[in-house]
N, C-alpha and C positions, 0 to 999 in steps of 0.2 A: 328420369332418375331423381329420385328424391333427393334437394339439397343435404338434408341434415343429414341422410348418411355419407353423403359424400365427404362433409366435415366430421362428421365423428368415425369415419376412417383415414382422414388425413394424418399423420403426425402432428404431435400440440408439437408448437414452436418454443424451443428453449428460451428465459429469461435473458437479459443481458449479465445478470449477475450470476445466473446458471455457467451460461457461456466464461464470464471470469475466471467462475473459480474451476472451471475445465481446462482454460489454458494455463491457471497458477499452478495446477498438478502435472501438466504436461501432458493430457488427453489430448489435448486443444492446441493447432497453429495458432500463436498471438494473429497472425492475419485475417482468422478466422473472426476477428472483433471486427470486420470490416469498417464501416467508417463511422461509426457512433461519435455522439459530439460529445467534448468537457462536460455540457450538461448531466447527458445522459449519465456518461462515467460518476460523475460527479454524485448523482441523484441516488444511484444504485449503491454506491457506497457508502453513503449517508445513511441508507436505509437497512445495511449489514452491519454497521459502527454499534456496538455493543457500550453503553454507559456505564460504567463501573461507580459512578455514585461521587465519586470523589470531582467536586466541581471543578478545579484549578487542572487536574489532571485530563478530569474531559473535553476542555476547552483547549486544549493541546494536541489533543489526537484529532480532534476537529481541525486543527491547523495541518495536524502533519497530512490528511486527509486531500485538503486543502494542494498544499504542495504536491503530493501522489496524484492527483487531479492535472496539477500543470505540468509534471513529465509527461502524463500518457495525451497531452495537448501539442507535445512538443514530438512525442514518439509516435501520433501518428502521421504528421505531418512529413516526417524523412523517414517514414518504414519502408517505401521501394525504394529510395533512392539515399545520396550523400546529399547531406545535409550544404546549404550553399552559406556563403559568410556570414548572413546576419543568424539564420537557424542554426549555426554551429555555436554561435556566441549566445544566444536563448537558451541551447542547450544545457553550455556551461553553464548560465545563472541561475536555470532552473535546480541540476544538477548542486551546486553548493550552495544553494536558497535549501534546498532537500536536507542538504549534512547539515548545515550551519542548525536548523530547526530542529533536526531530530537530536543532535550533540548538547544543543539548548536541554531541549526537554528530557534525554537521561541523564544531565544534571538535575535540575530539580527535581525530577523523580528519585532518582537514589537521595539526596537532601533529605526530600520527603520522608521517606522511608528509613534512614537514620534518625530524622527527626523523631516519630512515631517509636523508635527501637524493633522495626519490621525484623523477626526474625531472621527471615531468608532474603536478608542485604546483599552479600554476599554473592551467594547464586543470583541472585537476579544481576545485580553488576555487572558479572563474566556471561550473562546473556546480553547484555546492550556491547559491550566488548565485541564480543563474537560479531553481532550484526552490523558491526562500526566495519570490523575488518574484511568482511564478507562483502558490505557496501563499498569500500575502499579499494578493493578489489578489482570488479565490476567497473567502477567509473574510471582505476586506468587502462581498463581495457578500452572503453568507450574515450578514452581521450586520445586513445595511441589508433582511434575510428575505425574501431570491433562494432561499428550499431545494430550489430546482434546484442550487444549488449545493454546496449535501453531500453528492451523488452524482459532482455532478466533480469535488470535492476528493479522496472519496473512491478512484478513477480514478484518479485525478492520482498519490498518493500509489500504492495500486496497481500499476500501469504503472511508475511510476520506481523504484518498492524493487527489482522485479526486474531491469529492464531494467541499472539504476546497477552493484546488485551483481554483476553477472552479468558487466558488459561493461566499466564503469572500475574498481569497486573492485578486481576481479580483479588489473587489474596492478598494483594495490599487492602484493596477496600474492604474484603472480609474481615482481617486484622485490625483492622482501626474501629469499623460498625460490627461486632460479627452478629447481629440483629439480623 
């Protein structure tokens, strides 16, 4: 048997960032990400992160990135199991390391965007709102040790980094350059 057809009837094997964004829709068991490292997570994310031009702001999503990076370091480690005393307390700092960073940066980003007289302040606001309480949500379920819930936080956060920067943050930067 000829190798090459045997490969080119194989199935081509999904990406890691394929596979992501299957389980951020809910096609995909998060277990299905079997045991990929921070790296890798890391790497694939990095390379979906969408620049919106605006330097201060993209050095932020870089972080929040960053932080998104050390949940899913922390959630795969206690995905079968309860988490044991030091991993619960990891949890927790990763966890408000997360709020504390994203709370950070939709301040300065609404600032921004007053600054600038961004038309649609406003609206964008009651979207960081929304994801605050969505977040807020999520993590006391995850305190009250729902660790189903580290995987939809993690999702959650996932899902909105790109979709946010992609589709509102954008028209900040269009607004400010629209070059």
């Amino acid at each position: 048997m000829n190798n090459d057809n045997a490969s080119a009837n194989k199935p081509k094997e999904k990406s890691l960032l394929q596979l992501m964004d299957e389980v951020a829709v809910g096609v995909k068991d998060p277990g299905q990400l079997g045991e990929h490292t921070h790296a890798d997570i890391e790497e694939q994310i990095f390379s979906k992160l969408q620049r919106i031009g605006l330097q201060a702001i993209d050095r932020q999503h870089e972080m929040l990135v960053r932080h998104l990076c050390n949940l899913y370091k922390v959630m795969i480690g206690i995905r079968s199991r309860a988490p044991n005393k030091e991993e619960a307390a990891l949890l927790q700092v990763t966890l408000e390391g997360l709020q504390d960073y994203t709370v950070k940066h939709f301040q300065d980003e609404e600032s921004y965007m007053a600054y600038i007289g961004f038309p649609e302040v406003d609206g964008h606001i009651k979207i960081h709102q929304d994801f605050i309480e969505k977040f807020l949500t999520i993590k006391k379920a995850i305190q009250a040790r729902d660790l189903a819930g580290v995987d939809e936080l993690f999702f959650l956060v996932y899902r909105w980094l790109f979709d946010h920067i992609n589709r509102d943050d954008a028209k900040i930067a269009q607004f400010y350059n629209p070059n």
